[in-house]
N, CA, C and O atoms as a GROMACS GRO file, in nm:
protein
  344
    1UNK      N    1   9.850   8.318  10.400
    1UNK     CA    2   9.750   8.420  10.375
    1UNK      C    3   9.615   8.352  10.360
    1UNK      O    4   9.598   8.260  10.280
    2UNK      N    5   9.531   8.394  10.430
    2UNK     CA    6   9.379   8.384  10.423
    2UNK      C    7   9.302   8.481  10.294
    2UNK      O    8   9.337   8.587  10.242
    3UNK      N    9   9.200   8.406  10.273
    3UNK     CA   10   9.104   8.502  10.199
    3UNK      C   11   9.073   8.628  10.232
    3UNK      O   12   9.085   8.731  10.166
    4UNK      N   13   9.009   8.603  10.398
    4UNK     CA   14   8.986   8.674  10.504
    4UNK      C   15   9.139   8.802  10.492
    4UNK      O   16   9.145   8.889  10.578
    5UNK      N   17   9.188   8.800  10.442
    5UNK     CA   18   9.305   8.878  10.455
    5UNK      C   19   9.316   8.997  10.344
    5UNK      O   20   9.333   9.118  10.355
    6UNK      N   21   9.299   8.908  10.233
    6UNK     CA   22   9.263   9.005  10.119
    6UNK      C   23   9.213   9.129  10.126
    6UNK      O   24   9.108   9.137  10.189
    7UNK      N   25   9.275   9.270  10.062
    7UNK     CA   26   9.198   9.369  10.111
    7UNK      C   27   9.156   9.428   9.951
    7UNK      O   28   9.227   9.401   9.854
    8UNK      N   29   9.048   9.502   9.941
    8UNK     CA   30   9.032   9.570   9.834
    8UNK      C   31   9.080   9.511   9.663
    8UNK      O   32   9.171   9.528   9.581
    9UNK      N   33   8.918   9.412   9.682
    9UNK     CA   34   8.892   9.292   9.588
    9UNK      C   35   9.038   9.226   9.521
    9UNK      O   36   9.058   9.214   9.400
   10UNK      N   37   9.105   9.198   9.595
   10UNK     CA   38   9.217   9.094   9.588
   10UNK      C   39   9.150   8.953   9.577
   10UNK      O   40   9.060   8.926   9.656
   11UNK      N   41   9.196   8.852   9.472
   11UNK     CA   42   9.143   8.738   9.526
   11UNK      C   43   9.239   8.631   9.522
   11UNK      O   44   9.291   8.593   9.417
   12UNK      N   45   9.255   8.597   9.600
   12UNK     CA   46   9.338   8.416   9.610
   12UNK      C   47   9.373   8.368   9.490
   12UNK      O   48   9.290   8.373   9.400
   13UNK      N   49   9.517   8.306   9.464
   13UNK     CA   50   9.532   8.213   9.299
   13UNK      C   51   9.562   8.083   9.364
   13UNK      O   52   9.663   8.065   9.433
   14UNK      N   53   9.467   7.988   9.339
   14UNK     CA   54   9.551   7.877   9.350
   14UNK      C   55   9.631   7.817   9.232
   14UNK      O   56   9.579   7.748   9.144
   15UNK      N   57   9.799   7.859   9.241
   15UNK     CA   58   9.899   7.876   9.145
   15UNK      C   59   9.984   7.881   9.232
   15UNK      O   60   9.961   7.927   9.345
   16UNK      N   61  10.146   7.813   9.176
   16UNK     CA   62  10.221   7.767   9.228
   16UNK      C   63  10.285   7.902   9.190
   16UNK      O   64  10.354   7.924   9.290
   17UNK      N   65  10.302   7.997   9.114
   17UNK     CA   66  10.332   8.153   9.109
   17UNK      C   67  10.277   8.251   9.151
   17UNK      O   68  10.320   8.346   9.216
   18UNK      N   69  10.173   8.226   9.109
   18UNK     CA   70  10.052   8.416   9.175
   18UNK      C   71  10.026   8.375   9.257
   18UNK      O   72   9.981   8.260   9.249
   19UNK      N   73  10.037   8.451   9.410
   19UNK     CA   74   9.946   8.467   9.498
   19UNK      C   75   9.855   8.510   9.476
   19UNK      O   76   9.768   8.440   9.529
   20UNK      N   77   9.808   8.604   9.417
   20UNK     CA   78   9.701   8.696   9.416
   20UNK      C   79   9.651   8.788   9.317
   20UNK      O   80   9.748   8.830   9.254
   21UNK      N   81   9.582   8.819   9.289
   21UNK     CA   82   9.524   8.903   9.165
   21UNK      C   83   9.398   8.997   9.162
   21UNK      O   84   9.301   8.976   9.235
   22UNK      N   85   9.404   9.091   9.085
   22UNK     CA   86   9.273   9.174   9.097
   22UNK      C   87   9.276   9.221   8.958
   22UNK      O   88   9.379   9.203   8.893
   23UNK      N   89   9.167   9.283   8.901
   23UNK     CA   90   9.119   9.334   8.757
   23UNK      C   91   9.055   9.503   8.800
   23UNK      O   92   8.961   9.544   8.867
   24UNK      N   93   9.112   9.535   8.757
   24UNK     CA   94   9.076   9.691   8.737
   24UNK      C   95   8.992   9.734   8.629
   24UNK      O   96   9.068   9.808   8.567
   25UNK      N   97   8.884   9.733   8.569
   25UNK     CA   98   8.847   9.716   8.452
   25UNK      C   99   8.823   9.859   8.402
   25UNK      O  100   8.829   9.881   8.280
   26UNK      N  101   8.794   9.971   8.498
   26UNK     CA  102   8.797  10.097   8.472
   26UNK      C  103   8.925  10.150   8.414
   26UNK      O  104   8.935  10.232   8.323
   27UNK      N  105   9.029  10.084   8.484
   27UNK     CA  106   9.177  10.108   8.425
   27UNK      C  107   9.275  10.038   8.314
   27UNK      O  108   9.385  10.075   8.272
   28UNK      N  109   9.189   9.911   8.278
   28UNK     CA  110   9.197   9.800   8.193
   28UNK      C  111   9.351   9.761   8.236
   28UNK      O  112   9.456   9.761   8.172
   29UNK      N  113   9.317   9.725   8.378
   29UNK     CA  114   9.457   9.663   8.459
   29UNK      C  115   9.438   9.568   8.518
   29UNK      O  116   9.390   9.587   8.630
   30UNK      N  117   9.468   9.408   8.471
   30UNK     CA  118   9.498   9.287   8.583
   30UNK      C  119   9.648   9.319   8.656
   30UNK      O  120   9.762   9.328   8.610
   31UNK      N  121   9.606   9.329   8.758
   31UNK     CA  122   9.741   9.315   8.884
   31UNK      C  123   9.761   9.194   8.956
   31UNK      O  124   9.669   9.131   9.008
   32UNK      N  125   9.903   9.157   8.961
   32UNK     CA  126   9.957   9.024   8.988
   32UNK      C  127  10.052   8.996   9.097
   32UNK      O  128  10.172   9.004   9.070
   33UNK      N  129  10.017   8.966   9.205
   33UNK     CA  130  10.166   8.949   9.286
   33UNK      C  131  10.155   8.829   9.284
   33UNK      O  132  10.052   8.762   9.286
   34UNK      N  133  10.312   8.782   9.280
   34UNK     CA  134  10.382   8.671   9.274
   34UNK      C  135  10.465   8.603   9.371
   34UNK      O  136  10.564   8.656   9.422
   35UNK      N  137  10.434   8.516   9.389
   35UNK     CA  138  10.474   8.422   9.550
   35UNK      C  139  10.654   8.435   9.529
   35UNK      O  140  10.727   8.514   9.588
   36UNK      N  141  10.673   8.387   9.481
   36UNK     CA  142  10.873   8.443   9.418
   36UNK      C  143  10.935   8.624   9.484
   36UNK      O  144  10.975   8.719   9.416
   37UNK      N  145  10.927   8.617   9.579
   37UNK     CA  146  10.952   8.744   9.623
   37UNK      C  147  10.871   8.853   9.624
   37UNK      O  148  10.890   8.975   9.620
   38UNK      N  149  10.747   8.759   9.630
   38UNK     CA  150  10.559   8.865   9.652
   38UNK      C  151  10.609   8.970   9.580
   38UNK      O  152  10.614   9.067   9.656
   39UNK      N  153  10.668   9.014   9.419
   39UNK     CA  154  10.667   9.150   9.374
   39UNK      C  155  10.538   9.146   9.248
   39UNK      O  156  10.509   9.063   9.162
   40UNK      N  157  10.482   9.273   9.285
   40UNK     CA  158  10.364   9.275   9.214
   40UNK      C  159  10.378   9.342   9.099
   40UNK      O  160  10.440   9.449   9.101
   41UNK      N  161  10.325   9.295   8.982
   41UNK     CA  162  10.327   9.372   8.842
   41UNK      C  163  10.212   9.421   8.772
   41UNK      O  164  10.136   9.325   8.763
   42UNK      N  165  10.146   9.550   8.701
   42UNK     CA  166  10.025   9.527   8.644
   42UNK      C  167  10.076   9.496   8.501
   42UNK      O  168  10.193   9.502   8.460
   43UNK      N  169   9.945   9.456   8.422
   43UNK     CA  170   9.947   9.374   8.268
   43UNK      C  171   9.819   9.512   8.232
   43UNK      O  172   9.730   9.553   8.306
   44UNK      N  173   9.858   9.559   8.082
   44UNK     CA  174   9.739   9.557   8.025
   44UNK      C  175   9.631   9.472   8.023
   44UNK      O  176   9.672   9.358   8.002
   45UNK      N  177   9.503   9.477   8.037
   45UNK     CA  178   9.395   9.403   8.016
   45UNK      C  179   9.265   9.426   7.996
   45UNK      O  180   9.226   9.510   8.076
   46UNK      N  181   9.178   9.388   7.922
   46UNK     CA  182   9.037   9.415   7.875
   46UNK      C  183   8.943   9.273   7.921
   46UNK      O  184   9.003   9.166   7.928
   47UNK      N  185   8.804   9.278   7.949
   47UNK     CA  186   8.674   9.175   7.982
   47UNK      C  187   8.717   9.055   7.933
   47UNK      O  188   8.710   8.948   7.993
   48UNK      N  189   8.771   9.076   7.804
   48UNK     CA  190   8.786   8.950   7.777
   48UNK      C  191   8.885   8.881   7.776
   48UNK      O  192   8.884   8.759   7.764
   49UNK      N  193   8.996   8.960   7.790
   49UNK     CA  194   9.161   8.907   7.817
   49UNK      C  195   9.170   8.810   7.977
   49UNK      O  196   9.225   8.701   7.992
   50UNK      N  197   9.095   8.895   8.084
   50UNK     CA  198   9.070   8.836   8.196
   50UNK      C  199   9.013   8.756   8.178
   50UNK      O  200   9.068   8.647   8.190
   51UNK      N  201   8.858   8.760   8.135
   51UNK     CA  202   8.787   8.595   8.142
   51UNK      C  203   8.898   8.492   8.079
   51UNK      O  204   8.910   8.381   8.132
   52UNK      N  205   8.967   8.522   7.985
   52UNK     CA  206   9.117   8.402   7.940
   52UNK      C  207   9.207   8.388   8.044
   52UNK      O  208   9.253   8.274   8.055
   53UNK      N  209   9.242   8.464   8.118
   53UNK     CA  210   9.307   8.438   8.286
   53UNK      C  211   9.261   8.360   8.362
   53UNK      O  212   9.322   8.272   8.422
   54UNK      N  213   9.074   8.401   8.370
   54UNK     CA  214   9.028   8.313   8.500
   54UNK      C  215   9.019   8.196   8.431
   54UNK      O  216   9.063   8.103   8.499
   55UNK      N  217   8.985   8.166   8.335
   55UNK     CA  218   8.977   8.022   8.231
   55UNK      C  219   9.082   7.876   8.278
   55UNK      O  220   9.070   7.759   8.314
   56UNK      N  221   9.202   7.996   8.242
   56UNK     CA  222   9.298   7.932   8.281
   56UNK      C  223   9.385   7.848   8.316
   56UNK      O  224   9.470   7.912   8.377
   57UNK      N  225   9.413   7.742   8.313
   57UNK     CA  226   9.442   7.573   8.377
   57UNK      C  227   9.585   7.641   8.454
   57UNK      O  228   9.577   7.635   8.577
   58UNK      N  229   9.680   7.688   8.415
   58UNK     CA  230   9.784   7.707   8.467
   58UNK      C  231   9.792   7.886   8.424
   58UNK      O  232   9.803   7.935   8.311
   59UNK      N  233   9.781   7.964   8.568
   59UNK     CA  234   9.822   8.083   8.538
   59UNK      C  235   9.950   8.173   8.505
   59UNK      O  236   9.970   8.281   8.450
   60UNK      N  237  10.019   8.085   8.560
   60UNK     CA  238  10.163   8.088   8.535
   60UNK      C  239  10.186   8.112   8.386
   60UNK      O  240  10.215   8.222   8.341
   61UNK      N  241  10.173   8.005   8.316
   61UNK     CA  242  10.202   7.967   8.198
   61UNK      C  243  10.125   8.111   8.123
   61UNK      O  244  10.185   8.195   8.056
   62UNK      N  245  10.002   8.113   8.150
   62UNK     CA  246   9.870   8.236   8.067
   62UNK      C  247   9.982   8.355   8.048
   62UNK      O  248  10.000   8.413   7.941
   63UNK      N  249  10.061   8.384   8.182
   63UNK     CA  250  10.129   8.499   8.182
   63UNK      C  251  10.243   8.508   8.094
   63UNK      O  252  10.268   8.613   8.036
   64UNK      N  253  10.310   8.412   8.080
   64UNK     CA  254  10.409   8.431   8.055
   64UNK      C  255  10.420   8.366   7.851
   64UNK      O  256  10.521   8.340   7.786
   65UNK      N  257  10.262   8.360   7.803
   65UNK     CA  258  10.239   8.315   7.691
   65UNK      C  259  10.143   8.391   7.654
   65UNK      O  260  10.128   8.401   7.532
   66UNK      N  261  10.051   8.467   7.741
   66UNK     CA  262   9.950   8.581   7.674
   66UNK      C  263   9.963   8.704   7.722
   66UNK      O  264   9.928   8.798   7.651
   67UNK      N  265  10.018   8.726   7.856
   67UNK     CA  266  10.011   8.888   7.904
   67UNK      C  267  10.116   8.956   7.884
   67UNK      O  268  10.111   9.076   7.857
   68UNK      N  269  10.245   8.875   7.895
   68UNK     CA  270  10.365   8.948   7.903
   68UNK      C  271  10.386   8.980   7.700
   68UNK      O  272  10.449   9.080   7.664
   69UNK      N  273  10.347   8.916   7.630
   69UNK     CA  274  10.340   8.924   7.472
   69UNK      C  275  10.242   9.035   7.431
   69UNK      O  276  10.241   9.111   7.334
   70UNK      N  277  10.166   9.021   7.528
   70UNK     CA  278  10.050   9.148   7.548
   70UNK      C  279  10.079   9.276   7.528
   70UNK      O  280  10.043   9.347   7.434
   71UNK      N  281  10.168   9.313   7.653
   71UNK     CA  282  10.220   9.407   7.658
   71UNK      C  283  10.326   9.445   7.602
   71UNK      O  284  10.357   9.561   7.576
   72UNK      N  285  10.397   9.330   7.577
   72UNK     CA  286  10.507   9.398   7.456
   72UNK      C  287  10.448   9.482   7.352
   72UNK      O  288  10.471   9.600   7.329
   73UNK      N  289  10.355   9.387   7.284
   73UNK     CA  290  10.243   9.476   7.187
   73UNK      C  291  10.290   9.636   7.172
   73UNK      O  292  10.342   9.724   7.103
   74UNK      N  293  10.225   9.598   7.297
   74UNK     CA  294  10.101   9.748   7.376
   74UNK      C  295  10.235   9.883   7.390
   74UNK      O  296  10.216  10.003   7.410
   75UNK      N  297  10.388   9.799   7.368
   75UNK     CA  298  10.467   9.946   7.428
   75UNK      C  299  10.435   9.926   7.559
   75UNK      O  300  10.461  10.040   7.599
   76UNK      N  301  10.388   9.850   7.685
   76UNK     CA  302  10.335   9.851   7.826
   76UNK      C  303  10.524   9.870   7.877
   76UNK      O  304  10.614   9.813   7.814
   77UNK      N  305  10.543   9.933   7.964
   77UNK     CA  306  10.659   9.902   7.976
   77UNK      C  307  10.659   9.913   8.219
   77UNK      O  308  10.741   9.907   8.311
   78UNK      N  309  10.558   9.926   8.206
   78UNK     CA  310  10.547   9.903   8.380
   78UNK      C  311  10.635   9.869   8.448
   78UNK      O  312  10.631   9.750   8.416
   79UNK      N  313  10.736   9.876   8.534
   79UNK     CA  314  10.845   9.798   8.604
   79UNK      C  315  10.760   9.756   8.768
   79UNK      O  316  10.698   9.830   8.845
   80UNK      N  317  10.789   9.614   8.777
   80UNK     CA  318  10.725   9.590   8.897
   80UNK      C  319  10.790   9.604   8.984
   80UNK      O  320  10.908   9.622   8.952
   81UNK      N  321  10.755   9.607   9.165
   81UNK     CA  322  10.771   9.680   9.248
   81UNK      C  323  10.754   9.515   9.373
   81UNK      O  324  10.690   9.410   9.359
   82UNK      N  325  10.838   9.562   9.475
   82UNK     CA  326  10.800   9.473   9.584
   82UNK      C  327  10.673   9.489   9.675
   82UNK      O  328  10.668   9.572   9.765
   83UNK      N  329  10.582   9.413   9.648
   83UNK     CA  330  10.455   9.409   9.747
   83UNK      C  331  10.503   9.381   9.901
   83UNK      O  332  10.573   9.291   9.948
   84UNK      N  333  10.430   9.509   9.967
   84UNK     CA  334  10.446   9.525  10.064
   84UNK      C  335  10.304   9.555  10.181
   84UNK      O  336  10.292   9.593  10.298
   85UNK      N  337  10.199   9.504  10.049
   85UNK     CA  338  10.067   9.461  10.146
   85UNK      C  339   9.995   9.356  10.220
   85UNK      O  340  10.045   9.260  10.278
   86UNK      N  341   9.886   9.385  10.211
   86UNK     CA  342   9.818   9.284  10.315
   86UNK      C  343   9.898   9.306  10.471
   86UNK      O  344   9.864   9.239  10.568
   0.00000   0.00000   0.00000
């Protein structure tokens, strides 16, 4: 996948898990597809939860130590789905 490919502010992860990601901020939704069977999940998220995403050193890790604890919180209970874009 190219940048050039990305549709509708998707952007590139360089991460050995996410392909790809976008922030919804009207909907306070980071969306995540994941190179592991490209299935995409959204996370609760707010301005500043993301700027701690893009921060980041390993996104992998962010997820699975700040978003997914996140949403437990939150009651988030989203079931992800197989990406079938781009």
């Amino acid at each position: 996948m190219s940048p050039g490919t990305l549709p509708n502010n998707w952007q590139p992860c360089a991460s050995s898990a996410i392909e790809a990601f976008r922030y919804l901020p009207g909907e306070g939704v980071l969306q995540l597809v994941f190179r592991d069977g490209r299935m995409h999940y959204d996370y609760p998220c707010d301005d500043q939860l993301f700027a701690r995403f893009r921060a980041a050193g390993s996104k992998g890790r962010f997820v699975n130590t700040v978003l997914k604890p996140h949403a437990r919180r939150l009651g988030w209970s989203r079931q992800p789905y197989r990406w079938t874009g781009w």
